[in-house]
C-alpha positions in Angstrom: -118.7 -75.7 -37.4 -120.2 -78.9 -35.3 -119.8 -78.8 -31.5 -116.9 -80.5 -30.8 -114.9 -78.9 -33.7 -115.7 -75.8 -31.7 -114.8 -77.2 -28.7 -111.3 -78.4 -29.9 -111.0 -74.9 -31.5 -111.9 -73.4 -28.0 -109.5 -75.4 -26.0 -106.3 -75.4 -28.7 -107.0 -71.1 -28.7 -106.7 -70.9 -24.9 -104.0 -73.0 -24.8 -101.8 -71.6 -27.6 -102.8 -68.3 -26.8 -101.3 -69.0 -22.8 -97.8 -70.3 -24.5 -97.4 -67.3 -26.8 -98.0 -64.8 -24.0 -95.0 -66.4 -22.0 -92.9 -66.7 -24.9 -93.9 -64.8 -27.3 -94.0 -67.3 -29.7 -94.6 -70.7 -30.0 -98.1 -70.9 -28.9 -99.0 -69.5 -32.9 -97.0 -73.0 -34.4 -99.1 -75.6 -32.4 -102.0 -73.6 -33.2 -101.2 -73.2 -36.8 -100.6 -76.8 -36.6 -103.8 -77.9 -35.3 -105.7 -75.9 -37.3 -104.6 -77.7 -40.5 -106.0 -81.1 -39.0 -109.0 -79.9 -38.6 -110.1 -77.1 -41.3 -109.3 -76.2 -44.9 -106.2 -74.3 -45.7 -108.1 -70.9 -46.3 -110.3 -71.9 -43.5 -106.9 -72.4 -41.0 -105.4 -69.1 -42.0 -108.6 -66.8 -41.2 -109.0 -68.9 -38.1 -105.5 -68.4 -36.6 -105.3 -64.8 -38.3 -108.7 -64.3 -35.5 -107.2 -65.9 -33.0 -103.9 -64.8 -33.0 -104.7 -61.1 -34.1 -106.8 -61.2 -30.6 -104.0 -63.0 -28.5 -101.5 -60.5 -29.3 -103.5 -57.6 -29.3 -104.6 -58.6 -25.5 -100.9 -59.2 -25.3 -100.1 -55.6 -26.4 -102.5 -54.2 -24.6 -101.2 -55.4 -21.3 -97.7 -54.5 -22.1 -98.2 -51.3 -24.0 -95.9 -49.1 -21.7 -92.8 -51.9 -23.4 -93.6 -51.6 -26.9 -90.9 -49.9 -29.1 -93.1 -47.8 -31.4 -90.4 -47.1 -33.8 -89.8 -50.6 -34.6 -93.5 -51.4 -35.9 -93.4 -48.5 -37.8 -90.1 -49.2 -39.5 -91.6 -53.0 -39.8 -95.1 -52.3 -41.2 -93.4 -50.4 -44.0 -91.5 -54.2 -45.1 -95.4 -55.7 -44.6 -96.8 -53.4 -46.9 -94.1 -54.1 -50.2 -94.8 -58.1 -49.1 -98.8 -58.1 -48.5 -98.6 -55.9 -52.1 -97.1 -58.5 -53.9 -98.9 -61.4 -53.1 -102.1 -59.5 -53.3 -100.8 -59.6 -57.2 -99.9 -63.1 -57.0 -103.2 -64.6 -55.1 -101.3 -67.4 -54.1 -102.8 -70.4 -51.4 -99.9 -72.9 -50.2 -100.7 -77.0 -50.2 -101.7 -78.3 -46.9 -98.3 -80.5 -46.6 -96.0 -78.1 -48.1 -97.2 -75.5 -45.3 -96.7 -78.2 -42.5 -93.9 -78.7 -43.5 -92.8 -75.2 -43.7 -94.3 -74.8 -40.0 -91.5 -77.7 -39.5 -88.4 -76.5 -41.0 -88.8 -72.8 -39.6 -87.6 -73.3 -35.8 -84.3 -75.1 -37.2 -83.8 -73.0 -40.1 -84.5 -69.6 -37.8 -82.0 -71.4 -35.1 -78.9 -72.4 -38.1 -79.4 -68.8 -39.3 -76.2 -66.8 -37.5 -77.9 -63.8 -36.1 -74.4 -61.8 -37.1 -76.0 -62.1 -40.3 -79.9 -61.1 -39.6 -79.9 -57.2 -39.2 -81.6 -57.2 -36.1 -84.8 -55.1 -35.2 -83.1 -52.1 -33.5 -80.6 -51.5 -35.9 -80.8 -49.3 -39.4 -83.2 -51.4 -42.2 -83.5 -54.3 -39.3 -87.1 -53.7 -38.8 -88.2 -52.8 -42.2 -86.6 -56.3 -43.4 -88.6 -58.3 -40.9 -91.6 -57.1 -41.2 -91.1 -57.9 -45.4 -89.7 -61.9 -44.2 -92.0 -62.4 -41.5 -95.1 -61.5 -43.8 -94.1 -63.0 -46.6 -93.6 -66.5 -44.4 -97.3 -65.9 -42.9 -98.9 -66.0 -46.3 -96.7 -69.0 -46.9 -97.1 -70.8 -43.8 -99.9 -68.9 -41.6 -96.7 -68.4 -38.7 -93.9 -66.0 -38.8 -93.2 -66.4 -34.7 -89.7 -68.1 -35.0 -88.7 -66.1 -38.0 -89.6 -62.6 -36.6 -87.6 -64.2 -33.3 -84.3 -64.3 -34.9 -84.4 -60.5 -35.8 -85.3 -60.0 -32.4 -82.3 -62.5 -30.8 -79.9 -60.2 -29.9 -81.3 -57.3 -29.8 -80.4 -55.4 -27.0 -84.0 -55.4 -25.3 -85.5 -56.3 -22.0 -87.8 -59.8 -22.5 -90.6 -57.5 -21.7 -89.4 -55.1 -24.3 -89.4 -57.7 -26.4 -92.7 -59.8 -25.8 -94.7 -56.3 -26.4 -93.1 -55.1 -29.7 -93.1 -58.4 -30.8 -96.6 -58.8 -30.3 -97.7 -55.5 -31.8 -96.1 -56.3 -35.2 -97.9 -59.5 -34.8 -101.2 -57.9 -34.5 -101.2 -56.0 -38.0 -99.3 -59.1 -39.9 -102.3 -61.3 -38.7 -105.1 -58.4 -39.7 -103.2 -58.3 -42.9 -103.3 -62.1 -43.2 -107.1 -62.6 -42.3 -107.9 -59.6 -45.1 -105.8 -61.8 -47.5 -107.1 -65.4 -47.1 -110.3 -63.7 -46.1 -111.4 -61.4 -48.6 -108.6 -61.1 -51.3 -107.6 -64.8 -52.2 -110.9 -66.0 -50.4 -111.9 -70.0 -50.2 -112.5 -69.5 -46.5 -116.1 -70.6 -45.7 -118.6 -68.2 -44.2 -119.1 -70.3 -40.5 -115.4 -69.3 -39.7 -117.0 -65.7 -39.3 -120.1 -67.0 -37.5 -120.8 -64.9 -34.3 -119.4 -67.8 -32.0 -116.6 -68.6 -33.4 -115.2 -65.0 -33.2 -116.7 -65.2 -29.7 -115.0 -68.2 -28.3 -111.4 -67.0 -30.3 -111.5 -63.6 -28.5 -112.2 -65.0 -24.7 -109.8 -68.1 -25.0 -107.2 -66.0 -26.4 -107.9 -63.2 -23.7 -108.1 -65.6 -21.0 -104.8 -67.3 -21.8 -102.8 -64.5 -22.7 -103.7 -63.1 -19.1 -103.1 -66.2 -17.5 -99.8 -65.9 -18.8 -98.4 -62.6 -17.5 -97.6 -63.8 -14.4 -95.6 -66.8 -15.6 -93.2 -63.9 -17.6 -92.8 -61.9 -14.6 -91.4 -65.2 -13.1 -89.1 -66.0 -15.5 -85.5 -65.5 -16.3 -84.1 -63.9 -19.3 -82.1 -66.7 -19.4 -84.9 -69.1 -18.8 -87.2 -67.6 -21.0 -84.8 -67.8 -24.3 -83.5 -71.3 -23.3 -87.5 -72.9 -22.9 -88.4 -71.0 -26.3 -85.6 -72.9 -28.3 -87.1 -76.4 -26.7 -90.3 -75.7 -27.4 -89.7 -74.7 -30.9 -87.6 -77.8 -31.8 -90.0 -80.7 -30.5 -92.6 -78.7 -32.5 -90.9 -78.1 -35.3 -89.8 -82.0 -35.6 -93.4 -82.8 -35.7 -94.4 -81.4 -37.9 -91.4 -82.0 -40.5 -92.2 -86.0 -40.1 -95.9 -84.8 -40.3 -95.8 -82.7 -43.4 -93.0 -85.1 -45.0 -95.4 -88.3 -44.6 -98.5 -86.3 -46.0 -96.2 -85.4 -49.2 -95.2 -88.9 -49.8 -99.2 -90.4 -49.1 -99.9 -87.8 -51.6 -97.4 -88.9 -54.2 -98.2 -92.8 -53.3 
């Protein structure tokens, strides 16, 4: 990886990694999203699994007394049937077909009535996210706005919330580094070169602490109301983004 692909890796970890520890989310779509600009698919999933993996372990780590133990167990059973199937299928997504997956997710989680999502809390809630929210990272390398909506109104604290969130994140990104990594493979050997893992894990430790005190600030109300935003102006580039590669392809 040449110096200022490192650098742009550098600065769009910190960055993304600051977002997702306010929000919880987010911060893993621009990333996702960069990532595909710059690097192979294979190459983008191993890198954001890294980065990602780091960002929301720091994230746990800081907010381990919130985290709702019962709900990642119940949710890493639903990864396990998902990361078993595609470890049959040894599938790798287009490059425009995953943008624009990155795009439709933050309107197709938000037109989804949550009446109709079992959320996490409740009896099998858990066990299917963690199946949907894996089987959309080996799809489309993000599964933050999908695992939000079984998480919407559930009857949490933001805090509550952030942490367990960010557990389940931790071993869906493991999972998705072992896949693209090892099992499907096509990543190239510099993503594991000793400074790129370097620079992931201290941008991604830096801005997830940088971001703490930003959630103490905020509102419950605040905090749900900026997600949605965020999530929409991202998600609509990326639909015209991944919708003009498709057609450029086909033309």
């Amino acid at each position: 990886m040449s110096f200022p692909l490192l650098l742009t890796f550098g600065l769009l970890s910190g960055v993304t990694s600051f977002l997702s520890g306010i929000f919880g989310m987010a911060g893993g779509l621009l990333l996702m999203g960069g990532l595909l600009m710059m690097v192979s698919v294979p190459n983008a999933m191993v890198l954001h699994g890294i980065t990602q993996m780091t960002s929301n372990g720091w994230r746990a780590v800081l907010w381990r007394k919130r985290i709702d133990w019962k709900i990642f167990f119940r949710y890493f059973l639903g990864l396990a049937v998902s990361a078993a199937m595609f470890s049959g299928f040894r599938f790798v997504v287009d490059r425009n077909i995953a943008t624009l997956l990155l795009g439709l997710m933050p309107f197709v989680s938000s037109l989804v009535p949550p009446s109709l999502v079992p959320q996490a809390g409740r009896r099998g809630g858990a066990e299917v996210c963690g199946f949907v929210s894996t089987t959309v990272q080996f799809l489309a390398g993000v599964s933050g706005p999908t695992l939000d909506v079984f998480f919407v109104k559930a009857e949490m604290d933001r805090r509550v919330v952030v942490a367990t969130k960010a557990a389940c994140q931790v071993i869906t990104h493991l999972t998705k580094l072992v896949y693209f990594g090892f099992i499907v493979g096509g990543s190239s050997s510099e993503i594991f070169r000793i400074e790129v893992l370097a620079l992931a894990a201290i941008t991604a430790i830096l801005g997830t602490s940088a971001s703490r005190y930003i959630l103490e600030a905020l509102t419950d109300q605040n905090f749900r109301r900026y997600t949605q935003w965020i999530l929409w102006v991202t998600g609509a580039v990326y639909l015209v983004q991944g919708t003009s590669g498709l057609l450029l392809a086909r033309g």
